[in-house]
C-alpha positions in Angstrom: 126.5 62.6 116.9 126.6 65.7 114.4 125.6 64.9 110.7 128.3 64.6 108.1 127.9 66.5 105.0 126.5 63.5 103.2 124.0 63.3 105.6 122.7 66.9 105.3 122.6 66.1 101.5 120.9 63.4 101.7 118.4 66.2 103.9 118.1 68.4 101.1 117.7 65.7 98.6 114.9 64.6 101.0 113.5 68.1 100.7 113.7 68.3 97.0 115.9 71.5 97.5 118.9 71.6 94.8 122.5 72.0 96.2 125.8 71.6 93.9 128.9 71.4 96.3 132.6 72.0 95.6 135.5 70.4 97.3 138.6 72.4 98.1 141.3 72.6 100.5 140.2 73.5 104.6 139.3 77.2 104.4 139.1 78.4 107.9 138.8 82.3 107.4 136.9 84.4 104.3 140.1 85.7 103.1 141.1 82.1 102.4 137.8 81.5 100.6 137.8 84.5 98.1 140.8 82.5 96.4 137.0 80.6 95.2 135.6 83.8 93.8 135.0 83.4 90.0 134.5 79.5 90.7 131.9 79.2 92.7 128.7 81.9 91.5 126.4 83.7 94.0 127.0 85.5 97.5 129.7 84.1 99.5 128.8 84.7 103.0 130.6 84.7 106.8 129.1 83.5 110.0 129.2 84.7 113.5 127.9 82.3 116.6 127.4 84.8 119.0 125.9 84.6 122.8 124.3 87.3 125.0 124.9 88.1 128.3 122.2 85.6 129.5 124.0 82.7 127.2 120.6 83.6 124.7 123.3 81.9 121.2 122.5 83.5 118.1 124.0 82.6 114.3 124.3 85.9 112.4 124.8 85.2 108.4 125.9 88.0 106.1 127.5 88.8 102.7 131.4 88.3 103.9 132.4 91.8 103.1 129.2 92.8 105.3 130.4 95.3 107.9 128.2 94.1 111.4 128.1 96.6 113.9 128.6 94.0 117.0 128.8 97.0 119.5 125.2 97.6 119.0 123.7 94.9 117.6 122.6 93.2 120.9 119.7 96.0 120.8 118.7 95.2 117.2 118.2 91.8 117.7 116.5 92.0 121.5 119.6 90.1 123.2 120.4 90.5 127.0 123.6 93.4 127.1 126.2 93.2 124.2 127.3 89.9 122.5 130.3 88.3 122.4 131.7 85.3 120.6 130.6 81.1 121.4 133.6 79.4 122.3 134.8 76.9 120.3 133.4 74.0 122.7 130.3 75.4 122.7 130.2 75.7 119.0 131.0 71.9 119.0 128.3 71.4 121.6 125.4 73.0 120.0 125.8 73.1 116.4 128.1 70.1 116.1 131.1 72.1 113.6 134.6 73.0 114.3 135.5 76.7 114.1 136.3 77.6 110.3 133.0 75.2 109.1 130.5 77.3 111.0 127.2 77.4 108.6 123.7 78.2 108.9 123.4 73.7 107.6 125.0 72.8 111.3 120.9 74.1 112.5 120.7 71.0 111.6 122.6 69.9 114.4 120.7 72.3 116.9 118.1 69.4 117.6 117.2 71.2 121.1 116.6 74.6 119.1 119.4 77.0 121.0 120.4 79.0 118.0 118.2 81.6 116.6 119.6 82.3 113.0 119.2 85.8 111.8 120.1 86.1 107.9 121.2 89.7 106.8 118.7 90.9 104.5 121.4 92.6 101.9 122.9 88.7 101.9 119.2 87.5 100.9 119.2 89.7 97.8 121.4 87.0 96.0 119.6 84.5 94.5 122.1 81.9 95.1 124.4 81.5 98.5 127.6 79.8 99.2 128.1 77.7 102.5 130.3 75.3 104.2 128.4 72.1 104.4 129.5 71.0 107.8 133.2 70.4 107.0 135.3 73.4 105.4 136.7 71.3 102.9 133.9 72.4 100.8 131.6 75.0 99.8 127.4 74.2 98.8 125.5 76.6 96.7 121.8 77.0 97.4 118.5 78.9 96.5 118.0 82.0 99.3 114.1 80.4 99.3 115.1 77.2 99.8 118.1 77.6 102.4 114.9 79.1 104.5 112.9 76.6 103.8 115.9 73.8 105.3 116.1 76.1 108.0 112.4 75.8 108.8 112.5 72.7 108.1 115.3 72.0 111.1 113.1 74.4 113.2 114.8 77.1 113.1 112.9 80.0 111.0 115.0 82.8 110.6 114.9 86.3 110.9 115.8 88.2 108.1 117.2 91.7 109.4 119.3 94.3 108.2 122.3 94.1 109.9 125.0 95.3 107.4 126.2 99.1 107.1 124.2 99.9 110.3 126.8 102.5 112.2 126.7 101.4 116.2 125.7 103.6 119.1 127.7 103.5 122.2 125.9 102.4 125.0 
């Protein structure tokens, strides 16, 4: 069974990592979530569960106005041909969130280790960042330093790349 947000708290709390957490209406796109922005400090951030060619599933975590480059960002990261987008079911399957709650917390989920998380490094500049914690109903603010330090904690250490404002190449 997935974790609920109270149980990924009570992960953090375990972890002595600081989280505040703000409830809200179900936000399923970043246009829906800026009506948050002067409420809720720090980088507010999108998500994209992508696979490769081979089924290789990577979560990519930017700033949400990041402009990725998806056309050529298979090559960046080392995937097998050009990415496209997890389904829905798989998204369920593998890191245990409905689409619209997708969050680098559901590696938490990920207990077999399929998702590599790669964190923007222009998102890791902010000191604080803004995620869903498992449900979109809210948002949780945490530390950059401490988000990886969950994340290697769930074994999952990320790679921090730069990904936005890279122009693609055609292939």
């Amino acid at each position: 069974m997935p974790k609920t947000p109270e149980e990924l708290f009570a992960a953090l709390d375990g972890l002595g990592i600081a989280h505040a957490s703000v409830k809200h209406p179900p936000l399923f796109t970043v246009e829906q979530s800026r009506t948050l922005r002067g409420q809720i400090p720090g980088g507010h951030t999108k998500n994209l569960f992508l696979r490769d060619k081979k089924g290789a599933l990577y979560l990519v975590v930017a700033l949400e106005d990041a402009e990725i480059a998806l056309k050529g960002l298979h090559r960046l990261l080392g995937a097998t041909g050009r990415f496209s987008f997890g389904s829905a079911d798989l998204l369920r399957e593998v890191l245990g969130v409905a689409p619209g709650s997708v969050t680098p917390f559901a590696a938490i989920n990920d207990t077999e280790g399929r998702v590599a998380i790669v964190l923007d490094a222009a998102m890791m500049e902010h000191a604080t960042l803004n995620y869903h914690p498992l449900s979109n109903t809210m948002t949780t603010s945490i530390a950059r330093d401490d988000l990886v330090r969950f994340l290697d904690w769930t074994g999952h250490p990320p790679r921090i790349e730069r990904l936005s404002g890279l122009t693609a190449e055609a292939d």
